[in-house]
C-alpha beads as a LAMMPS data file, in Angstrom:
LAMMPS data file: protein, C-alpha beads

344 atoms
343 bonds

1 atom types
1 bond types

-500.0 500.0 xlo xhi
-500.0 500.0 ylo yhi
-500.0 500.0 zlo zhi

Masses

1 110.0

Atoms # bond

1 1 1 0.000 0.000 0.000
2 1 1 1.602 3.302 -0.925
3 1 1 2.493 5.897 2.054
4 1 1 1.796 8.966 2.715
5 1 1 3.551 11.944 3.472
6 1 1 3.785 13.192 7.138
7 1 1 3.131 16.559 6.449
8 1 1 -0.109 15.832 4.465
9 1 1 -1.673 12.556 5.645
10 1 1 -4.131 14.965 7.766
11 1 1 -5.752 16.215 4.833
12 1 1 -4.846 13.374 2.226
13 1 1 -8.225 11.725 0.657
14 1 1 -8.328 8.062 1.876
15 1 1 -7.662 5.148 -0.431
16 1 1 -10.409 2.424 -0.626
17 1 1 -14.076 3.501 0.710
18 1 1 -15.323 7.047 1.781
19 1 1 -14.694 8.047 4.899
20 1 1 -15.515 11.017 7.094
21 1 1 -15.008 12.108 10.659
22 1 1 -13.040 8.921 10.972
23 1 1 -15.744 6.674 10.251
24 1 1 -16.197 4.211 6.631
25 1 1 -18.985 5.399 5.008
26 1 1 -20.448 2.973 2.209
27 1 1 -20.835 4.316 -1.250
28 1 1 -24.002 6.422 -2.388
29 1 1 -26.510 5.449 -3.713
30 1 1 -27.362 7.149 -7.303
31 1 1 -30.067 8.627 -6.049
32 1 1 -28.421 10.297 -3.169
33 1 1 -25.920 11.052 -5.281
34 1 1 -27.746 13.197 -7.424
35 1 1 -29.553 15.154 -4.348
36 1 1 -25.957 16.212 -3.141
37 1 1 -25.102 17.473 -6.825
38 1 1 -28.670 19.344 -6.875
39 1 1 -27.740 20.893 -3.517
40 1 1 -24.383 22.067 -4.482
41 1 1 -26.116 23.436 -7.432
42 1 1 -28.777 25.267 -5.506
43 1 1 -26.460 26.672 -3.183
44 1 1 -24.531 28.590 -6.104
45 1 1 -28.438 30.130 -6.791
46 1 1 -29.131 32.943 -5.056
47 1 1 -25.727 34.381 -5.990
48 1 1 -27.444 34.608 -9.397
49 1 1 -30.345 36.263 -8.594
50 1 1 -29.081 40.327 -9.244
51 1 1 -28.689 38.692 -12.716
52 1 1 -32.279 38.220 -13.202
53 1 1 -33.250 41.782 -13.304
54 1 1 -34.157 43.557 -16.442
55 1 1 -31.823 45.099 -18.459
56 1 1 -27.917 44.668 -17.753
57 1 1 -26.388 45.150 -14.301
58 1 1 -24.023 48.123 -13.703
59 1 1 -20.545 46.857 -13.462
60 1 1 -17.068 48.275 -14.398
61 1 1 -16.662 46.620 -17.290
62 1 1 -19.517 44.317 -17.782
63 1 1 -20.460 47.025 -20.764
64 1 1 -17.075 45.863 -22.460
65 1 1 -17.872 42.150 -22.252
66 1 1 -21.366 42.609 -24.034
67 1 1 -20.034 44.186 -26.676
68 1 1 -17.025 41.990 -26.953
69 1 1 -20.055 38.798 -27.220
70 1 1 -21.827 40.617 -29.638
71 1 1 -18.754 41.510 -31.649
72 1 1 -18.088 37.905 -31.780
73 1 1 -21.478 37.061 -32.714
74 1 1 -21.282 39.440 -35.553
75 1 1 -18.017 37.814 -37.051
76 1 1 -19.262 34.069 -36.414
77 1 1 -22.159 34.912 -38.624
78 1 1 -20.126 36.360 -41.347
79 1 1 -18.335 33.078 -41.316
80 1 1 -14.888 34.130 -39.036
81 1 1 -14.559 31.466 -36.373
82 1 1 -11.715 33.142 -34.878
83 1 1 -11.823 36.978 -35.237
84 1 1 -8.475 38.283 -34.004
85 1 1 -9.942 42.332 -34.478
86 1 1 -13.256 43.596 -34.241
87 1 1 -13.426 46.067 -36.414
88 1 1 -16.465 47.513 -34.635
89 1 1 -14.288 48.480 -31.876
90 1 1 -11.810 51.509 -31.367
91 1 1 -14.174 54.508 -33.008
92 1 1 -14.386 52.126 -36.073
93 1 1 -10.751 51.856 -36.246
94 1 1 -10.884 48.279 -34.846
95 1 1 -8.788 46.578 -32.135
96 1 1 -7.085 43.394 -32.022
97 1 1 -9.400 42.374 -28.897
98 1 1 -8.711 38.249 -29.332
99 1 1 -5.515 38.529 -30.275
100 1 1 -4.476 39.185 -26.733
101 1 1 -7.277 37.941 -24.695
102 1 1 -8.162 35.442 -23.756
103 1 1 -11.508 34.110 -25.933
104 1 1 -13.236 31.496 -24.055
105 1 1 -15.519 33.291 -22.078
106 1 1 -16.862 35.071 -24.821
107 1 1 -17.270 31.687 -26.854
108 1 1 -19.262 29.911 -24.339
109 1 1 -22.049 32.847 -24.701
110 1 1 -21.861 32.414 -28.387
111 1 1 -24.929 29.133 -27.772
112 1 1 -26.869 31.835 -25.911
113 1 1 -26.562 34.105 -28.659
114 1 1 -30.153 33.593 -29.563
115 1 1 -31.968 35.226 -27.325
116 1 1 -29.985 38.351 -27.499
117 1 1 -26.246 39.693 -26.468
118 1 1 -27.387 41.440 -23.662
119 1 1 -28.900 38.005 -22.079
120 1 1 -26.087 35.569 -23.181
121 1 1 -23.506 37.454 -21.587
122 1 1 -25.769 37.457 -18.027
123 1 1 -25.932 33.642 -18.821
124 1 1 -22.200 33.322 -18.643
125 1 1 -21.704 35.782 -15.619
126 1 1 -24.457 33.157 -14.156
127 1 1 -22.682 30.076 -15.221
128 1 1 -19.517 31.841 -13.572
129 1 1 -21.082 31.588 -10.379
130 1 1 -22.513 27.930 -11.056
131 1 1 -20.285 26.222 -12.491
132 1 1 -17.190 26.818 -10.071
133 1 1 -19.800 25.658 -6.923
134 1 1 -20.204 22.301 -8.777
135 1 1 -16.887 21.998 -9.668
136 1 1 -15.257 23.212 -5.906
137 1 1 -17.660 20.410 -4.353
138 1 1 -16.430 17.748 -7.134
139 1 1 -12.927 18.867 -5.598
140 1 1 -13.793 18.854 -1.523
141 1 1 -15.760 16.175 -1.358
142 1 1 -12.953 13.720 -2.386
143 1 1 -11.406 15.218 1.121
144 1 1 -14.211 15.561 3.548
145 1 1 -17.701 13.575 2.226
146 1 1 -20.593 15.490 0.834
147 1 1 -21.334 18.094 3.551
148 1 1 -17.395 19.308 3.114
149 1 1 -18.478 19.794 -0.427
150 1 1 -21.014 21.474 0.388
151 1 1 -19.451 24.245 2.514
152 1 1 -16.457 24.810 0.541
153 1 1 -19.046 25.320 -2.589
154 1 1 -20.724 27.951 -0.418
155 1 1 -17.622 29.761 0.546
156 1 1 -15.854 29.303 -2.948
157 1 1 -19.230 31.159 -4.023
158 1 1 -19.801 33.886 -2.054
159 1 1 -16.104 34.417 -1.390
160 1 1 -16.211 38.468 -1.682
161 1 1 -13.605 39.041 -4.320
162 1 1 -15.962 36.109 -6.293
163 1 1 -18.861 38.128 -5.834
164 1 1 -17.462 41.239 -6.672
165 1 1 -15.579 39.706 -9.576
166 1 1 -19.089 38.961 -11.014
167 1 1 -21.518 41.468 -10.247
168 1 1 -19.569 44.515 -9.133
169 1 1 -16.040 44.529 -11.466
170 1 1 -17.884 42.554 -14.156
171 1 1 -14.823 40.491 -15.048
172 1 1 -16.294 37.980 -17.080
173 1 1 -12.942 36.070 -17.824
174 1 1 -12.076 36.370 -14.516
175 1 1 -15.353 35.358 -12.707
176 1 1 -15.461 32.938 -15.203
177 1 1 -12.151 31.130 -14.529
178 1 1 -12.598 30.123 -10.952
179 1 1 -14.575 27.026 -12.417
180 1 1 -10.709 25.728 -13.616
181 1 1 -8.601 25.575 -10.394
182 1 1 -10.844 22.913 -8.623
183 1 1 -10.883 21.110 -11.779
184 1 1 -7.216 21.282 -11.938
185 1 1 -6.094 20.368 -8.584
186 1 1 -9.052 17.497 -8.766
187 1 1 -7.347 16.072 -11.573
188 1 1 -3.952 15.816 -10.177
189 1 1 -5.440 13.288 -7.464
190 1 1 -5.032 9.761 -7.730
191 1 1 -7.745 7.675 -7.619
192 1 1 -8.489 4.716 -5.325
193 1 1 -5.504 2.380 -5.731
194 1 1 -8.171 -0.243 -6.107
195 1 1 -9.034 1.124 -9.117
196 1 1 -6.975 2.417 -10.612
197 1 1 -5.897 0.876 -14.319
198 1 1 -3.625 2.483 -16.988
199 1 1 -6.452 3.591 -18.787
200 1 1 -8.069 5.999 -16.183
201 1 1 -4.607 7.214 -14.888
202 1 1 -4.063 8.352 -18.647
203 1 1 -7.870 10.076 -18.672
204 1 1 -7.236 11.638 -15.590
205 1 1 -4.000 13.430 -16.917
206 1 1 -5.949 13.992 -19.518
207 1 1 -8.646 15.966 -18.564
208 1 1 -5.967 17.457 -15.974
209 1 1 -4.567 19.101 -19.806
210 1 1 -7.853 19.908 -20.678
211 1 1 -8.680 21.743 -17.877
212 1 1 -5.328 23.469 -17.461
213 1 1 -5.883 24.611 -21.309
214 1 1 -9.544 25.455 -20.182
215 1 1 -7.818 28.341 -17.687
216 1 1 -5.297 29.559 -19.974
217 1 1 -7.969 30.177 -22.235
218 1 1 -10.357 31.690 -20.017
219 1 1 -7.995 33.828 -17.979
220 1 1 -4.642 33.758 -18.581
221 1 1 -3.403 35.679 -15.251
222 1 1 -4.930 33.338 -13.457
223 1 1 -2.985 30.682 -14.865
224 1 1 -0.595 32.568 -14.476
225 1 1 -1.111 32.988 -10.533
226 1 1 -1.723 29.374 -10.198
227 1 1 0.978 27.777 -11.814
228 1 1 3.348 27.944 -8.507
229 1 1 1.085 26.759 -6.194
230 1 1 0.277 23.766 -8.726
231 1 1 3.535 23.345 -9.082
232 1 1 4.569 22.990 -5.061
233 1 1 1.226 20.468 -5.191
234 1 1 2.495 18.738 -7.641
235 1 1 6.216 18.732 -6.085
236 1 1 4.264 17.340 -2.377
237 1 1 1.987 15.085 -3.773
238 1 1 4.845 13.328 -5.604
239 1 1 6.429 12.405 -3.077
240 1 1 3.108 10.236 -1.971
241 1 1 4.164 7.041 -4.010
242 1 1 5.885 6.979 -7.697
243 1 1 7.298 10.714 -7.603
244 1 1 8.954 10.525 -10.534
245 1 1 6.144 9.186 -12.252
246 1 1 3.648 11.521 -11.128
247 1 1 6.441 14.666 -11.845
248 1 1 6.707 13.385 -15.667
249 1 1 3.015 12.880 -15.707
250 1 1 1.846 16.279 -14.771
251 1 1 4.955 18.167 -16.536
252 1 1 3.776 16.132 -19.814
253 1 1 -0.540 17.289 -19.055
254 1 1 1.020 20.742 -18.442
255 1 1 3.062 20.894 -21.467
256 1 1 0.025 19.342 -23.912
257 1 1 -1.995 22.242 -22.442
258 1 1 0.809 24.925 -23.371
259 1 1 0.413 23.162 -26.918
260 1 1 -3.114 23.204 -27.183
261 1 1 -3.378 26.759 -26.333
262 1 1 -0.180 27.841 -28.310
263 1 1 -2.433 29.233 -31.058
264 1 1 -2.844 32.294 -28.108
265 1 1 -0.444 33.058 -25.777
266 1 1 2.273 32.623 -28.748
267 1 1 0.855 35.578 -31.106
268 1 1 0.683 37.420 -27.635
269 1 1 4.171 36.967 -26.341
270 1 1 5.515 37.551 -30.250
271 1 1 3.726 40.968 -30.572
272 1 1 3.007 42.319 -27.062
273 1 1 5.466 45.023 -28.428
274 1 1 2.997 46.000 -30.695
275 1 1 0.788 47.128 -28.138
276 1 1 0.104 48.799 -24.623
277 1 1 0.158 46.034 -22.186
278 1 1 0.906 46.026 -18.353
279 1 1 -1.027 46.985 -14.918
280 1 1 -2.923 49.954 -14.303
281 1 1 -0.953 52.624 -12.590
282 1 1 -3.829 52.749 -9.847
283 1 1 -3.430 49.632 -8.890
284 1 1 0.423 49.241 -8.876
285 1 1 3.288 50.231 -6.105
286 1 1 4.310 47.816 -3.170
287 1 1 3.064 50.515 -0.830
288 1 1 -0.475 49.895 -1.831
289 1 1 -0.228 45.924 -0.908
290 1 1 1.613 46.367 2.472
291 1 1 -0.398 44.170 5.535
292 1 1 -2.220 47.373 6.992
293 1 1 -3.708 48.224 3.970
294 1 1 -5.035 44.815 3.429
295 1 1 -6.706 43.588 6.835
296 1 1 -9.497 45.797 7.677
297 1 1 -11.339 45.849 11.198
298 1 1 -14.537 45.855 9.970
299 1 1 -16.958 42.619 10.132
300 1 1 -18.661 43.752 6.648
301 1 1 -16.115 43.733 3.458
302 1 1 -15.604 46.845 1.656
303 1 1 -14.635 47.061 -1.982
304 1 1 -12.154 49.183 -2.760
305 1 1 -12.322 52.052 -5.551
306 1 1 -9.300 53.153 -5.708
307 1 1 -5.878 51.804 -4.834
308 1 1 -4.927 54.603 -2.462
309 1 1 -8.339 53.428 -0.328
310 1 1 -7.628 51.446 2.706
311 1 1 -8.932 48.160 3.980
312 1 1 -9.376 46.310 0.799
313 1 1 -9.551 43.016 3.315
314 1 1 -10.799 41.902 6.404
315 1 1 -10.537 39.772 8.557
316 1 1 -14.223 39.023 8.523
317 1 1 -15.186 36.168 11.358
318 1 1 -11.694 35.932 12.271
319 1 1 -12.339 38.749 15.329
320 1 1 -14.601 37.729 17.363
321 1 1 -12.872 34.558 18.681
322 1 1 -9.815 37.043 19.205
323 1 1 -12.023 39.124 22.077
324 1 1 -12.174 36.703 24.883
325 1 1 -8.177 35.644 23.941
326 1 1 -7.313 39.775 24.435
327 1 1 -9.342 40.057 27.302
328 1 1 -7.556 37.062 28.900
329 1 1 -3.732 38.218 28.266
330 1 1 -4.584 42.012 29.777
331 1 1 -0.733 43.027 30.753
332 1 1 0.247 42.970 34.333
333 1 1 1.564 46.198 36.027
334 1 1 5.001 45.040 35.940
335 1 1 4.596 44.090 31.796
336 1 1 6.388 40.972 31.955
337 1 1 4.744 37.707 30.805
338 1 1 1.508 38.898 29.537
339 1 1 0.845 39.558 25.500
340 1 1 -0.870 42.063 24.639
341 1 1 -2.569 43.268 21.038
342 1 1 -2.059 45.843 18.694
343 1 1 -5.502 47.892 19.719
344 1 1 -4.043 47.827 23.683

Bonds

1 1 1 2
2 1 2 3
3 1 3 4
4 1 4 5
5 1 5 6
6 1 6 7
7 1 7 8
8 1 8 9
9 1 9 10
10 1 10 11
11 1 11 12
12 1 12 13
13 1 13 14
14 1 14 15
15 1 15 16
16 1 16 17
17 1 17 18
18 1 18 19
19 1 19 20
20 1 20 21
21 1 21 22
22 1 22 23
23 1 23 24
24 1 24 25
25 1 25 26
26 1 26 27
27 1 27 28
28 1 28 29
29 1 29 30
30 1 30 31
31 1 31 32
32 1 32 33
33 1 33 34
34 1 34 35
35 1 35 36
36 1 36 37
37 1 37 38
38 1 38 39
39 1 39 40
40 1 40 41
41 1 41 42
42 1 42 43
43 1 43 44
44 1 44 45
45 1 45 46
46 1 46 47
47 1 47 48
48 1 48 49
49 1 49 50
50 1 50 51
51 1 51 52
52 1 52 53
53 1 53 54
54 1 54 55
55 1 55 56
56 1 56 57
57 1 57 58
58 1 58 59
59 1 59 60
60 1 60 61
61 1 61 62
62 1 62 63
63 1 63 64
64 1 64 65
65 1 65 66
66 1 66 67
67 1 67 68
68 1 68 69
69 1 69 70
70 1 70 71
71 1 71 72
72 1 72 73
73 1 73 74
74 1 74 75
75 1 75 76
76 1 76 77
77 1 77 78
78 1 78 79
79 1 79 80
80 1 80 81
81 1 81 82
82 1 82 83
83 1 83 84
84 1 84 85
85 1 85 86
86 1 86 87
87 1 87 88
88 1 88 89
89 1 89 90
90 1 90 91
91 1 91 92
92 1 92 93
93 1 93 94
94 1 94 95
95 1 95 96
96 1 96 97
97 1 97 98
98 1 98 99
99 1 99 100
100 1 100 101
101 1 101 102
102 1 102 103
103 1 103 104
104 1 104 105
105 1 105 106
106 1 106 107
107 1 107 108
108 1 108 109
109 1 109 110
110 1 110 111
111 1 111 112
112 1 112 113
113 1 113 114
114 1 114 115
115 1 115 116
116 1 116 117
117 1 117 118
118 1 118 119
119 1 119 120
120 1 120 121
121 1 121 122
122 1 122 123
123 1 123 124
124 1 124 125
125 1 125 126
126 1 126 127
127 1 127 128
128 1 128 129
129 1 129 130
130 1 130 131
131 1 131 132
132 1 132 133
133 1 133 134
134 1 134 135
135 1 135 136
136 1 136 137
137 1 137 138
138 1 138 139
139 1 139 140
140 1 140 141
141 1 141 142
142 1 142 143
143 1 143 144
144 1 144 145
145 1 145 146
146 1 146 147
147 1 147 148
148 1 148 149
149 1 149 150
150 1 150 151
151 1 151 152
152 1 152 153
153 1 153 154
154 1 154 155
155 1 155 156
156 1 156 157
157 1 157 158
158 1 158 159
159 1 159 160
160 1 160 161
161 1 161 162
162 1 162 163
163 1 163 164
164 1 164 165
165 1 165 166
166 1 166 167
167 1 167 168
168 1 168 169
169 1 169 170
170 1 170 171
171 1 171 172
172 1 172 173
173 1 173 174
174 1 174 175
175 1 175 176
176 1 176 177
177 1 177 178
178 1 178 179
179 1 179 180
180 1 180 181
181 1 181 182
182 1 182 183
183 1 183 184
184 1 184 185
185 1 185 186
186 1 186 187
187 1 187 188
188 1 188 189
189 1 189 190
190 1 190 191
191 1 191 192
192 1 192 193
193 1 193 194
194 1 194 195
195 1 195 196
196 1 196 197
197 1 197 198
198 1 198 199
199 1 199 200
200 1 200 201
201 1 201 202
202 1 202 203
203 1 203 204
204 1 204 205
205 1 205 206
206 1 206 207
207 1 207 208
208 1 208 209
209 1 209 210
210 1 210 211
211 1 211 212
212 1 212 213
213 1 213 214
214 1 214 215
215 1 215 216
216 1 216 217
217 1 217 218
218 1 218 219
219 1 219 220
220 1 220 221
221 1 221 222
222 1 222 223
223 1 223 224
224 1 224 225
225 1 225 226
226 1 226 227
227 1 227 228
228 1 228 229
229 1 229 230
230 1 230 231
231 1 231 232
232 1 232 233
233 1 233 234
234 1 234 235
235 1 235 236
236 1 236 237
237 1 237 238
238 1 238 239
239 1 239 240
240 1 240 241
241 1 241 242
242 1 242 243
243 1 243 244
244 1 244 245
245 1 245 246
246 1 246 247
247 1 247 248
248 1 248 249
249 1 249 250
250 1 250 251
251 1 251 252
252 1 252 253
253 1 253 254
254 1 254 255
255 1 255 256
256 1 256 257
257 1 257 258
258 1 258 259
259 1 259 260
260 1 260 261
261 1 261 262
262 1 262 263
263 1 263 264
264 1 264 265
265 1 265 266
266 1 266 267
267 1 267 268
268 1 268 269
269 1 269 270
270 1 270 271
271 1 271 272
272 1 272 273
273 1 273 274
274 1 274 275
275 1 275 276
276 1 276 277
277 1 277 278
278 1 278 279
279 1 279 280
280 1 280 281
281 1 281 282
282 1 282 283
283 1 283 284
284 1 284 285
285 1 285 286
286 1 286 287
287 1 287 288
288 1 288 289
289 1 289 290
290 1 290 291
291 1 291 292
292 1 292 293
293 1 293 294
294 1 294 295
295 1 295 296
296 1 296 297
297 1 297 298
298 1 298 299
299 1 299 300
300 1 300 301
301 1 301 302
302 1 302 303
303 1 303 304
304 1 304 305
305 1 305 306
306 1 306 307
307 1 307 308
308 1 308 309
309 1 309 310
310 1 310 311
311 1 311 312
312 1 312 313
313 1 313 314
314 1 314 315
315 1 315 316
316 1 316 317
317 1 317 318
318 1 318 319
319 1 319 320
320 1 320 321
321 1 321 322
322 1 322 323
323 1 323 324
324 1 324 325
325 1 325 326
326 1 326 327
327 1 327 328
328 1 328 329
329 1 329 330
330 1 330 331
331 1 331 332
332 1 332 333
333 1 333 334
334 1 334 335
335 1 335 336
336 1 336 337
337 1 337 338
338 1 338 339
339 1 339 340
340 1 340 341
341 1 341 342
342 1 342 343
343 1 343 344
């Protein structure tokens, strides 16, 4: 039986049957099987529901998105699978929109199409908050049963900077791209040793490609952001049973899913000379991303506006538990032995 590492067998998925809070739970049955996937669905629901209004939701750059769908609608029609400029764009001059970004999310609005550009791109920004529920509980509940699954769907979903991705920024390739990294780090699992044949070990590398292509092509900074901490997973994980194996294995999904997507990010790294691209002043400079800046005091998260606006963070449920430890550890006269916190 293959062993686990130390440092990981506390949150390692067991081999063999389902287990949770120590005990061996027997398989579902298909029909409770498909209640749990309904409820993970429903709880991603109500996140939707500012979606349902008439007319589109005010967003920073939700406007942008539309027209980018219904610029892409345009061209499909016209026969241009891929349109690399929209020549609608830019006062009529045109812009090479899909030559540097990334199309997918604008592509899976194209089925919506329709019933209007205005309600296929609301479709998407509701299948942003879906989709990555469904696929976050596919991902938890091979560590901690159904009801883990079910939580960490509710907090991947309403997860402010989620929320605000979606209904307040209007990032569409953003919001949209959270469905990849539970997909990806699913993938990279093993399955039960029992069953596990050459066959499914060479799916499951499979779809890990897949779905690593899926986020390059939905969001490429967030690939970006993720690659290191897939990396270290992959780096810990290897060392379960067959490192070198497992190494060669994910190196060779993540390089198929650099090929599949080359078609992109290659015309992007050739020619981003050509072009303006980079961060936002506003939202650049170390001194805007120090720690104070970042945790706020406040119970209720506030969204920043600007970069030069404080408490873009909080720390949310995190302070309550720390009153009774504070009023505990009140310093002595003398000040020796006692802690004390950064309000006293």
């Amino acid at each position: 039986m293959p062993t686990t590492l130390p440092a990981l067998a506390p949150f390692a998925p067991p081999p063999g049957p389902l287990r949770e809070g120590g005990r061996v739970l027997r398989r579902p049955a298909p029909r409770r099987r498909w209640i749990v996937w309904l409820l993970a669905l429903l709880v991603s629901l109500p996140a939707c529901l500012p979606l349902l209004q008439p007319g589109f939701f005010a967003s920073d750059d939700g406007l942008f998105h539309l027209y980018r769908v219904a610029a892409l609608g345009d061209a499909i029609g016209q026969g241009l699978l891929y349109p690399r400029w929209f020549a609608e764009f830019g006062f009529g001059y045109g812009q090479p929109v899909l030559h540097f970004y990334s199309p997918l999310s604008y592509y899976l609005a194209v089925p919506f199409l329709p019933f209007g550009a205005l309600t296929a791109t609301k479709i998407v920004f509701a299948l942003g908050f879906i989709l990555p529920a469904l696929a976050m509980f596919a991902f938890a509940r091979r560590w901690w049963g159904d009801a883990g699954g079910l939580l960490a769907a509710a907090v991947y979903t309403y997860s402010p900077y989620h929320l605000a991705d979606g209904l307040l920024r209007g990032a569409l390739a953003e919001h949209l791209a959270f469905v990849w990294p539970p997909l990806i780090f699913l993938t990279l699992l093993p399955g039960d040793a029992a069953g596990r044949t050459p066959r499914r070990e060479a799916w499951r590398w499979t779809c890990h490609a897949l779905a690593w292509a899926g986020l390059i092509l939905t969001h490429h900074l967030t690939a970006l952001l993720l690659a290191p901490i897939w990396a270290g997973a992959v780096i810990c994980l290897g060392g379960t049973s067959a490192p070198g194996r497992r190494i060669l294995s994910a190196a060779t999904a993540f390089s198929a899913a650099l090929g599949l997507t080359a078609f992109y990010w290659l015309p992007v790294i050739a020619e981003a000379g050509a072009v303006k691209l980079g961060a936002d002043p506003l939202s650049t400079g170390y001194r805007q991303h120090l720690l104070p800046l970042l945790v706020g005091r406040s119970l209720t998260y506030v969204y920043r506006l600007a970069a030069d606006q404080p408490w873009q963070h909080v720390l949310g449920l995190g302070w309550p538990p720390c009153a009774p430890v504070a009023a505990q550890r009140r310093p002595s006269r003398s000040g020796a032995g006692r802690l004390t916190t950064a309000a006293e």
